[in-house]
C-alpha positions, 0 to 999 in steps of 0.5 A: 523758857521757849519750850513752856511756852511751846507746852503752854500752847500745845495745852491751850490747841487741845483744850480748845479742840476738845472745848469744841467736839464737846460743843459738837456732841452737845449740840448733837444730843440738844436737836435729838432731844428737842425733835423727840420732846418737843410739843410741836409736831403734826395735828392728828391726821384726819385725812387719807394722806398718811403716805404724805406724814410718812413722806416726811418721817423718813425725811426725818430719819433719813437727814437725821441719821446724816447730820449725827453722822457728820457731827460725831465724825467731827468729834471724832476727828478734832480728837482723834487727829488733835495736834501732836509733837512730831506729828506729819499730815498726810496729803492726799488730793484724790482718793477715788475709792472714797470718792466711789464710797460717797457717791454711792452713799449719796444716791442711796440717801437721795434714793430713799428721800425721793421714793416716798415723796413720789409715790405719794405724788402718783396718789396725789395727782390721780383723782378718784372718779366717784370724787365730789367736787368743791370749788373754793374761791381765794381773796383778799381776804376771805373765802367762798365756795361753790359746789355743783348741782344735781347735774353733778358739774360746775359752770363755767366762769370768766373773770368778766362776769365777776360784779356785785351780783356774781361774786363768782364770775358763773357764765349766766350762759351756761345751763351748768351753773344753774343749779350751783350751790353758792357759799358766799361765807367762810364756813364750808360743809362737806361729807365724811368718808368720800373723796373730794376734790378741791378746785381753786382760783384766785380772784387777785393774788397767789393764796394757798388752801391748807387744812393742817389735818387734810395735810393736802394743799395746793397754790391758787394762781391768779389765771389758772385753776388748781387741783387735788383732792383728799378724803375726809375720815373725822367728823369734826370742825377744822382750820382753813387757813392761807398758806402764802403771804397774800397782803397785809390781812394775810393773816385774817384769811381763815375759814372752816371746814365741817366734815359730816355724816352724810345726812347732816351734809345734806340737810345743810347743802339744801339751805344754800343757795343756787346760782340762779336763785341767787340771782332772782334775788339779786334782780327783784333786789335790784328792781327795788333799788335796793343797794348791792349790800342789800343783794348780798343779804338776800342771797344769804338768807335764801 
């Protein structure tokens, strides 16, 4: 009677351990399916920024071959080292050829996920000289923009000249803001085939300027002034969207980025309007007594 009950168990351990490496080789096969069949996975690109999808294809590889690795090792193990009657474990707390083995197959592994990402990074951090700048201003929750002038510069801006009149907080001092050409709505044009650079600030919390099909994007810090840049190479229409959660409205923050042929960019930049015309109307508005919704409409329509 014992010894069936002693069978009865061995039988239940083996069948549970092999339950097990088939659950294991299930969900093997299961993720490697769904990563390969599944509909979600990047928007066509529309940038310069394949290093970036490369970046993460190798990622994918890389910690892909890893985890079915492990996984069939498991499989491997719960039926090849299932218990048997009579059989021993062999204790050994050290094993420093092992150790050797998996350090340097770590390194390697480690090696392979950095490479690409910092190499993409080097391209990323260095802006083209010939690169067209484009300020986009985040907050709660919209979108503005500001590209220079024929001078070819940005004014400055502070915090404290920010009001009704000056959504964009430009130094009425400095001769660079001028000739800025203000884009007070959500919808931003710029040109195919040209790099361009994106300057951000923030306006009042942390937000994040993400095209998916750009694939670059960057914080905008409350306090300071980002960067990065990317090269347009579709004309089409495209999703600007905020990244970080901002608010309770994080989710309306939207706006949408046009990439054109150059003659259509520039009949388009010439209907927007300057710093210093907007402030015209902003100051003949005022002088009537016109309210600072009305202001807001008249720098629209110039």
């Amino acid at each position: 009677m014992a010894s069936l009950r002693s069978g009865l168990r061995h039988i239940g351990a083996v069948n549970v351990k092999m339950a097990m490496a088939i659950v294991v080789a299930v969900l093997i096969f299961g993720s490697l399916a769904f990563h390969f069949l599944t509909p979600w996975y990047f928007t066509p690109i529309a940038s310069n920024w394949a290093s970036i999808d490369t970046a993460v294809d190798i990622t994918f590889w890389v910690t892909g071959a890893v985890f079915v690795a492990i996984n069939l090792f498991m499989v491997y193990a719960l039926v090849r080292y299932s218990h048997r009657r009579g059989g021993k474990a062999s204790y050994e707390p050290e094993n420093a050829k092992l150790e050797r083995r998996l350090t340097f197959w770590t390194a390697i592994g480690i090696a392979t996920l950095l490479a690409p990402g910092l190499y993409a990074w080097d391209q990323f951090v260095t802006i083209p000289d010939n690169a067209t700048v484009l300020e986009a201003v985040g907050q709660q929750w919209a979108w503005s923009f500001r590209l220079p002038g024929k001078d070819g510069v940005l004014g400055t801006t502070d915090i404290q000249y920010v009001s009704d009149d000056n959504p964009f907080g430009i130094n009425p001092s400095d001769p660079y803001g001028k000739d800025d050409v203000l884009v007070s709505d959500n919808v931003v044009h710029i040109p195919v085939g040209k790099p361009i650079k994106m300057v951000l600030r923030s306006k009042d919390v942390l937000h994040d300027f993400y095209v998916p099909e750009f694939r670059a994007r960057m914080n905008l810090v409350p306090g300071l002034v980002t960067y990065f840049w990317f090269t347009p190479t579709k004309v089409g229409t495209y999703d600007i969207l905020c990244a970080q959660l901002c608010g309770i409205g994080h989710y309306t923050m939207r706006g949408t980025v046009i990439v054109d042929d150059q003659k259509t960019f520039d009949a388009w930049l010439k209907t927007q309007p300057t710093f210093a015309s907007a402030a015209g109307a902003a100051q003949a508005s005022n002088s009537r007594g016109l309210p600072a919704a009305k202001v807001k409409l008249a720098e629209n329509r110039n």
